[in-house]
Structure formats: structure tokens, C-alpha cells
C-alpha positions as CSV (number, residue, x, y, z in Angstrom):
1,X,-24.6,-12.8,-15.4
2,X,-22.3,-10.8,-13.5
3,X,-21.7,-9.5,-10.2
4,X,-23.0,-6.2,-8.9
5,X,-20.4,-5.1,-6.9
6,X,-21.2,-1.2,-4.7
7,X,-18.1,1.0,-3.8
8,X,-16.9,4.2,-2.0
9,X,-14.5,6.8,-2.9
10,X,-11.5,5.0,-4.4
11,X,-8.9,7.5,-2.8
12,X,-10.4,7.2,0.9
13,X,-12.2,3.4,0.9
14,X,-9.9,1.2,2.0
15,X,-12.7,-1.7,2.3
16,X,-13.9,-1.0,-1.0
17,X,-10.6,-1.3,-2.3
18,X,-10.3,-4.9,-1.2
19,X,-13.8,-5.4,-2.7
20,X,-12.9,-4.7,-6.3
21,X,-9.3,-6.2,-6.2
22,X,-11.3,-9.5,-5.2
23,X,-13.2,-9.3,-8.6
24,X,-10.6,-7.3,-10.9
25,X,-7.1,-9.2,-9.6
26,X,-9.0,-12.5,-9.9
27,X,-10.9,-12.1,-13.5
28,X,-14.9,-11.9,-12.0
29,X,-17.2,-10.9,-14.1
30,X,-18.8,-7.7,-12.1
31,X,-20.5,-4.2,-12.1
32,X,-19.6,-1.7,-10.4
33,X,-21.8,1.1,-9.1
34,X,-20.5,4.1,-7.0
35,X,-22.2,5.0,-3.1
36,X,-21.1,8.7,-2.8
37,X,-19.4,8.6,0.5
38,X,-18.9,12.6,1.1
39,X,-21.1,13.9,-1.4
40,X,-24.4,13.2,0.6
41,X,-25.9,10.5,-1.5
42,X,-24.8,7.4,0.6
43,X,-27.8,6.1,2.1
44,X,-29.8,7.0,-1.0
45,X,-27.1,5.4,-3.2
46,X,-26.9,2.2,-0.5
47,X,-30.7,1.5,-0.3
48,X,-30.8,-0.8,-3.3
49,X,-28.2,-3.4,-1.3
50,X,-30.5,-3.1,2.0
51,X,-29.6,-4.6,4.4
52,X,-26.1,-3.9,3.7
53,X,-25.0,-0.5,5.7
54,X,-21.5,0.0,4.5
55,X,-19.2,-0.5,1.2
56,X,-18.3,-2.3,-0.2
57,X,-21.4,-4.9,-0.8
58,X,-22.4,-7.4,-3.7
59,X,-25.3,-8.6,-5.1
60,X,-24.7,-12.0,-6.3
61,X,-26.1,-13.0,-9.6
62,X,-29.1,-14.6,-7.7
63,X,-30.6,-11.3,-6.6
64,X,-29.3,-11.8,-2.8
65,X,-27.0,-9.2,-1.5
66,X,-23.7,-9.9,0.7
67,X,-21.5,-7.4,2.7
68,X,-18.4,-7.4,4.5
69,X,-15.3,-8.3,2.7
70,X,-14.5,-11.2,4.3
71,X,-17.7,-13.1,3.8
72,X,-17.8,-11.7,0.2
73,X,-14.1,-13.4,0.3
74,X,-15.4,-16.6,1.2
75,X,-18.0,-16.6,-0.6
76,X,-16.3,-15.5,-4.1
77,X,-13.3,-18.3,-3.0
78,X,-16.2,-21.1,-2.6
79,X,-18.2,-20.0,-6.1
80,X,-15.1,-20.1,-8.3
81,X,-12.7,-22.4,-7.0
82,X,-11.0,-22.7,-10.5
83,X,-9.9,-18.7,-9.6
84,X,-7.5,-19.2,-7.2
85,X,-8.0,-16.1,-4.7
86,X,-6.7,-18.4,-1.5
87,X,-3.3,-20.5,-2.1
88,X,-4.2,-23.7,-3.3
89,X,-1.4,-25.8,-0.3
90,X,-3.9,-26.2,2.4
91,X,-1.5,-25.0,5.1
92,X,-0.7,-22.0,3.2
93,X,-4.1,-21.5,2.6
94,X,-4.7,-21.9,6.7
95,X,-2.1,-18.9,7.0
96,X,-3.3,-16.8,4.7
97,X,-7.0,-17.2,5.9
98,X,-4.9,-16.1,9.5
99,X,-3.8,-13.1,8.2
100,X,-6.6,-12.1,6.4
101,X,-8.7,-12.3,9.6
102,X,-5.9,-10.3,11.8
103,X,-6.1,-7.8,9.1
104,X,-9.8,-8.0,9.4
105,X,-10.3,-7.1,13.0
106,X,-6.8,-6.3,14.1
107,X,-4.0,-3.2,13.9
108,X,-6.7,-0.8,14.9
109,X,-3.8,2.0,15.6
110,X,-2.4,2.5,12.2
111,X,-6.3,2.5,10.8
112,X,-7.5,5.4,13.1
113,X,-4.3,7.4,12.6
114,X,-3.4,6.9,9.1
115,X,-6.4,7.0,7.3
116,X,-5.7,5.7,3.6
117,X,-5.1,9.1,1.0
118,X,-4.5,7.8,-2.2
119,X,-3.8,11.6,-3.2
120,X,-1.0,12.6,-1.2
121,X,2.0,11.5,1.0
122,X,2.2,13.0,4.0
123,X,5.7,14.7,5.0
124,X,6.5,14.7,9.1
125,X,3.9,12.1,10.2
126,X,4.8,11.3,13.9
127,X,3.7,7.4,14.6
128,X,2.5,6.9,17.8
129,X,3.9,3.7,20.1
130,X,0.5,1.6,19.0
131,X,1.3,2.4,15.3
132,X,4.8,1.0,15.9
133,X,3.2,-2.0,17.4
134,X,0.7,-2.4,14.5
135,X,3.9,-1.9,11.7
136,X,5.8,-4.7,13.9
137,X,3.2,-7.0,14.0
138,X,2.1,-6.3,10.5
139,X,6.1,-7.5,9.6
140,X,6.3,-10.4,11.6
141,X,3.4,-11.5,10.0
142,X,3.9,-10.5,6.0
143,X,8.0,-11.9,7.0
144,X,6.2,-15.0,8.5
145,X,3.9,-16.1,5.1
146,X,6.8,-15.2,2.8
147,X,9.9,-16.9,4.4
148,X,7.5,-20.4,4.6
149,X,5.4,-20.0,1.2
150,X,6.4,-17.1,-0.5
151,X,8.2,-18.0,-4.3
152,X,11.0,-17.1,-5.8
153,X,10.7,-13.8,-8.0
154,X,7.4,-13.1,-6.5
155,X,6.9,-10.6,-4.2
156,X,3.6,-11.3,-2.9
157,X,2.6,-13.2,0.7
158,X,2.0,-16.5,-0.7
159,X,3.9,-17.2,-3.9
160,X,1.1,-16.4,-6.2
161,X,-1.1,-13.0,-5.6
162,X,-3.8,-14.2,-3.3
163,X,-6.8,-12.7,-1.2
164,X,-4.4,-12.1,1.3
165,X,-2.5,-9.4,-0.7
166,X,-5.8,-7.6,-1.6
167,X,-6.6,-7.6,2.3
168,X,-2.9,-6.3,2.8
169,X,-3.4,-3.8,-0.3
170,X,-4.4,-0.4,1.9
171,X,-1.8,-1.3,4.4
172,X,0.5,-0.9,2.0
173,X,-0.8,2.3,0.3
174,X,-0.7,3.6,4.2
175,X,2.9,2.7,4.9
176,X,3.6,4.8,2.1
177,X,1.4,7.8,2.6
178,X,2.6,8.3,5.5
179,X,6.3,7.2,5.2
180,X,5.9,4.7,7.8
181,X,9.1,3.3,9.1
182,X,9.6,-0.3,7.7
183,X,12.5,-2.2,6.9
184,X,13.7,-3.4,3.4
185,X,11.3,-6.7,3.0
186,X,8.1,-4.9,3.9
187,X,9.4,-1.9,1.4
188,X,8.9,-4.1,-1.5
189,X,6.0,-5.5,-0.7
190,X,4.8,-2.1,-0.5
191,X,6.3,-1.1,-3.7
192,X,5.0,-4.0,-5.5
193,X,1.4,-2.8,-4.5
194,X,2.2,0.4,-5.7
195,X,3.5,-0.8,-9.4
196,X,0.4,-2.9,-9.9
197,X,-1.2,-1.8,-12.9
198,X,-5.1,-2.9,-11.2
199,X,-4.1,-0.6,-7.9
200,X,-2.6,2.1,-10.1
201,X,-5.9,2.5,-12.4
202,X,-8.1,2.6,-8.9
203,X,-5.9,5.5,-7.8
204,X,-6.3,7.0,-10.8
205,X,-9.9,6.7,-10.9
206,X,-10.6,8.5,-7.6
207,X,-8.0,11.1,-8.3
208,X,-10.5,12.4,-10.8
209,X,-13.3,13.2,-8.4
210,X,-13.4,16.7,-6.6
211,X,-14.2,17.6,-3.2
212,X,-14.8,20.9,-1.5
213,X,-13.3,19.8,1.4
214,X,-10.6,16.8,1.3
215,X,-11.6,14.3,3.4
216,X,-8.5,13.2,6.0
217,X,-7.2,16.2,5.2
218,X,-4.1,16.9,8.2
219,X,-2.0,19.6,9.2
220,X,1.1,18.3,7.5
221,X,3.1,19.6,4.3
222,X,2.4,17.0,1.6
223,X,3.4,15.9,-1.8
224,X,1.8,14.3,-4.7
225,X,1.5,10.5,-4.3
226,X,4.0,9.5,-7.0
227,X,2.5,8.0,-10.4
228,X,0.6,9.1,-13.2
229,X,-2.3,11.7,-12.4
């Protein structure tokens, strides 16, 4: 029996994001079903995964449901072992579990002012000194896990792809949205997010939904996020 597995809008939802890429990067057999977010259905569509408030949430093939990604995390990691969604080297496994966590509760900045917009890049974008901070930080740490575990002719954190790089996923999407200033490293990293077939097909999901209004809309010339449409 398969997961059940709730999302939000795929262009906006960074959580939800890191949701699915925990079942679709790592092979797990899951539903998905769709909480409209900014079409007013959330609370009616979120009811059914009570007492879970917020996308994304699971229900586990038990009945129970389970939200917050980094319990669902732990909790996927624990059930199938055999999957390999932390490194399997037990102190790379301690560093990735770090910088999942930071991720989790940290770089508050560059979430409030760069809201993820899978739709468009922003042209102009002035980072504030706390988004600089976040970006530095967010470096030191990606330069950090791939200098002492990274592989050769991988380009993600941890030699193999790993929960860490879904929890890093929307960072990278907002680095480039808003043509955040990173240095060469980090610029792969993001581009390798970016040419992932799995993080291409979620874009291209949400770009077919409409919307009166655009949510995170700024006032900023734009352009086309680049890929297919």
C-alpha cells in the first residue's frame, strides 16, 4: 500500500517540494493529492490529514497521519533503510542530518525576502545584509559537506543525492530566481538542481495552474524561468 502524500502549489511551496522529492528522488511508492493554497480550498482540502495544519503531510500506510518534513524525513529514512535518503558513512550522515536541521529552522532572511517563484526570475533584486549573511552561511556549509564527503563527478552534498539535497532543493531554485550572488561552487549546485529531470517535471506541473492574482508577485522586471513550459 502506498503512501498518501498532501501538497501545495508546486511553483510557490517550497516545503512541499521537499515532501515529494523525499518519495519521488528516493523510489516510494505514494499518492499525491493537491491542498489548494490560493484558491480557497485549503482547510477544506487539509481536513482529511487533521491534525496536520500545513503542507506538506503524509498519511502512512497505517491510516496515521505525519506532518512536518523533517519528521516525515526521519520517519521515511527509518521505514526504508534499504533507500538510502541519508548517507550511509555515519559521520557523513551526522553532517547531513546538521544541515538539514539548519535548513530547517535557520536562514530566515533569504525565506522572507525571496519567496520561491518557480515561474519567473527576478531582474534587479537588491539582497539585504541578512540575505548576504544567509547566502554566506548557506556556502560555508554546502563548501563544508562537499570538500569532506562529496564524490568525484557528483555534484551533490554528500557524494550520492541525499535528504540533504532535497532540503537544499528551494534554496537553490531561490538563488536563481532571484540572481543571488554566489560564487562558482554554489552555481553548480544550483544548476544541477535545476537540470534534474524530478525538479524540472514539478516546475512544470505547477506552471500549468492559473491564478488571478500571482502570488509573490514584486515590483521587478522579470523573465521566464528558463526550461521547457
Amino acid at each position: 500500500m502506498a503512501y498518501e502524500l498532501i501538497i501545495g502549489d508546486e511553483s510557490f511551496s517550497t516545503w512541499s517540494l521537499r515532501g515529494w522529492l523525499m518519495f519521488t528522488r528516493f523510489d516510494l511508492p505514494v499518492d499525491v493529492r493537491f491542498a489548494g493554497l490560493y484558491s480557497g480550498t485549503f482547510h477544506e482540502d487539509m481536513a482529511p490529514y487533521a491534525p496536520a495544519r500545513l503542507v506538506p503531510a503524509m498519511r502512512l500506510p497505517d491510516g496515521s497521519v505525519l506532518g512536518d518534513t523533517l519528521a516525515m524525513a526521519e520517519t521515511l529514512a527509518e521505514r526504508h533503510p534499504e533507500a538510502g535518503l541519508w548517507p550511509a558513512d555515519p559521520v557523513a550522515r551526522a553532517r547531513a542530518r546538521w544541515l538539514v536541521a539548519e535548513m530547517h529552522s535557520g536562514f530566515t532572511a533569504l525565506r522572507a525576502d525571496c519567496s520561491m517563484n518557480l515561474r519567473r526570475v527576478w531582474e534587479g533584486f537588491e539582497q539585504s545584509d541578512a540575505v548576504r549573511a544567509d547566502l554566506r552561511r548557506i556556502e560555508e556549509l554546502w563548501d563544508g559537506a562537499k570538500s569532506s564527503f562529496g564524490a568525484e563527478g557528483s555534484p551533490w552534498l554528500f557524494g550520492a543525492y541525499s535528504l540533504a539535497d532535497v532540503f537544499y532543493a528551494p534554496v537553490a531554485a531561490r538563488i536563481a530566481g532571484y540572481q543571488l550572488p554566489v560564487g562558482p561552487a554554489a552555481q553548480d549546485y544550483v544548476a544541477a538542481h535545476l537540470a534534474d529531470p524530478l525538479f524540472e517535471s514539478w516546475r512544470i506541473a505547477g506552471s500549468k495552474r492559473s491564478y488571478e492574482v500571482e502570488p509573490y508577485a514584486m515590483n521587478l522586471p522579470s523573465r521566464p524561468w528558463p526550461g521547457a513550459a
